[in-house]
C-alpha positions in Angstrom: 75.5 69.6 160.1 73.5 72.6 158.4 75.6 75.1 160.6 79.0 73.4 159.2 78.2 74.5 155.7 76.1 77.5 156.1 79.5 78.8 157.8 81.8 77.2 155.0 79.4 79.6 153.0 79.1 82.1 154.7 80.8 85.7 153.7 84.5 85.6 155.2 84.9 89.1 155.6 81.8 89.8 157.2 83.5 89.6 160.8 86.3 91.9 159.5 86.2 95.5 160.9 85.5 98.2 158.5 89.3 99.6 158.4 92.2 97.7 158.2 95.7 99.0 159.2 97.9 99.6 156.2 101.1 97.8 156.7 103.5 100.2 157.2 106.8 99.7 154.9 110.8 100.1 155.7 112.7 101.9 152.7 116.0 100.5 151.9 118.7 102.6 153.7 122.7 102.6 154.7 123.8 103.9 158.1 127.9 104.5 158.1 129.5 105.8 161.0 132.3 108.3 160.4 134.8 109.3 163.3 132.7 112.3 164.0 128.7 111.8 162.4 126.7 108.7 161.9 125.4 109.3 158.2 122.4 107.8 157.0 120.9 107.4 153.3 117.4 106.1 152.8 116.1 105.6 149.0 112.7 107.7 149.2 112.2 108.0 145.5 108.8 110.2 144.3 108.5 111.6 148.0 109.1 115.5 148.5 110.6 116.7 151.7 107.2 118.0 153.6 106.3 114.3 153.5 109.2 113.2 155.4 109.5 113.7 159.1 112.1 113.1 161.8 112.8 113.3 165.3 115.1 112.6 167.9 114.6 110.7 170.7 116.5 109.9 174.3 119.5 111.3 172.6 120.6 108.0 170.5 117.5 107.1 168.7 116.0 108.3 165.1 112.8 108.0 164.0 111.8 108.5 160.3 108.4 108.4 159.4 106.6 109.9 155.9 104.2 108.9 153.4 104.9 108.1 149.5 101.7 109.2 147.6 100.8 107.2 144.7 100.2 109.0 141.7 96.6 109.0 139.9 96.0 106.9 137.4 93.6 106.7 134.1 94.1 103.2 133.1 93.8 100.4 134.7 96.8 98.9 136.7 97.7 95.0 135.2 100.9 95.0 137.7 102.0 97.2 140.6 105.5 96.6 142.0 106.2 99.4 143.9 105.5 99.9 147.5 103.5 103.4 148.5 101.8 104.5 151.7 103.0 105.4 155.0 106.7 104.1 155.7 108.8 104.3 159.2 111.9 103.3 160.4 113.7 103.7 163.7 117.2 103.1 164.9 119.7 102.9 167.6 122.4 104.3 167.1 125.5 103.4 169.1 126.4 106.8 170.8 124.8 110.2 171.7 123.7 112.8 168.7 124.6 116.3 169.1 121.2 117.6 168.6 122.5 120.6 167.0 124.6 118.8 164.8 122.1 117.3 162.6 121.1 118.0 158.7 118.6 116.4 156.5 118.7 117.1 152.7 116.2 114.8 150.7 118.1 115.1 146.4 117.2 112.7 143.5 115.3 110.1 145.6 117.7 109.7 148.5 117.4 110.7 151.7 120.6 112.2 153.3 120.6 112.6 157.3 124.1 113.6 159.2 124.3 113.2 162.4 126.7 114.8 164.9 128.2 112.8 167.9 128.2 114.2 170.8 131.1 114.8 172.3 132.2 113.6 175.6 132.7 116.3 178.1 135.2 116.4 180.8 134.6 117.3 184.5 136.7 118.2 186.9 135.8 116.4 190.3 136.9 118.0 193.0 138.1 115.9 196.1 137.6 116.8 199.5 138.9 115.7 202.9 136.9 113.3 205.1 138.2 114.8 208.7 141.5 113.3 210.0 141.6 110.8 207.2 143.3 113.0 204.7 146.5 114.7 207.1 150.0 113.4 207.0 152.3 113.2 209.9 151.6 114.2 213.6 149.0 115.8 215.4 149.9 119.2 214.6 150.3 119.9 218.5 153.2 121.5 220.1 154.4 118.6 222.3 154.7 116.8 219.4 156.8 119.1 218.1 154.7 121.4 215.7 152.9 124.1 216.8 150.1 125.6 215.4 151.5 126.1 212.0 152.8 123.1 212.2 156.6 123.4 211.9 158.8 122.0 214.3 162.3 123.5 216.8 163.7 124.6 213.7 160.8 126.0 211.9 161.5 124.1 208.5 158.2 122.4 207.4 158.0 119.1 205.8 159.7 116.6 207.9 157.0 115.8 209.8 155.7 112.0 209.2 158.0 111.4 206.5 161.6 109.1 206.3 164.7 111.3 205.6 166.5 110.2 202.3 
């Protein structure tokens, strides 16, 4: 019974490591997607563009990460509301980024990123013959009536294996 309530007295954060994570916060933000760029806007007021960084990973995902710094203070703080510290946010997006189509600009507190889609590329694919699978009509020899090149008594070229209209 002593242990009971020497433990119910007992200093709570005495167990509690010596560092504890910050939470890490998600500013408020807008993603619209535009026929050619998804466009995002992130409200970063007070932070200055060395604070902010970004990187793009596996082509369709954007990671923002930064830090707002508090200002110093002289009095003594009755109330704080606003969120500081490190922030991150990552996303998705729907399609490819062209990496080389992507601008930042950080103006009055909101952080403006465009980003490029990638574009789909076309490519030819060539088709080739399996063997005997891809010829049309006879054998090609001269008993059947082509020879070598492959034209018949005559020497016109194209009636082989097909019905006459």
């Amino acid at each position: 019974m002593g242990d009971l309530i020497q433990s119910f007295f007992a200093d709570p954060f005495a167990a509690a490591p010596a560092v504890v994570p910050v939470p890490v916060w998600v500013p408020a933000f807008d993603i619209e997607e535009t026929e050619d760029a998804y466009i995002l806007e992130m409200d970063l007021p007070g932070v200055k563009p060395e604070d902010v960084n970004m990187e793009l990973r596996e082509g369709n995902v954007l990671r923002i990460t930064g830090n707002y710094h508090e200002r110093e203070r002289t009095g003594t703080m009755r109330r704080q509301g606003r969120r500081g510290g490190d922030f991150e946010y990552d996303v998705v997006l729907p399609g490819d980024v062209n990496a080389e189509q992507i601008d930042a600009t950080l103006e009055d507190g909101v952080l403006t990123v465009r980003l490029g889609k990638a574009q789909p590329q076309a490519r030819r694919i060539q088709v080739r013959g399996g063997g005997t699978a891809g010829q049309v009509g006879g054998t090609g020899t001269a008993a059947a009536g082509g020879g070598a090149s492959g034209r018949g008594a005559t020497g016109a070229t194209g009636s082989q294996g097909r019905a006459s209209r």
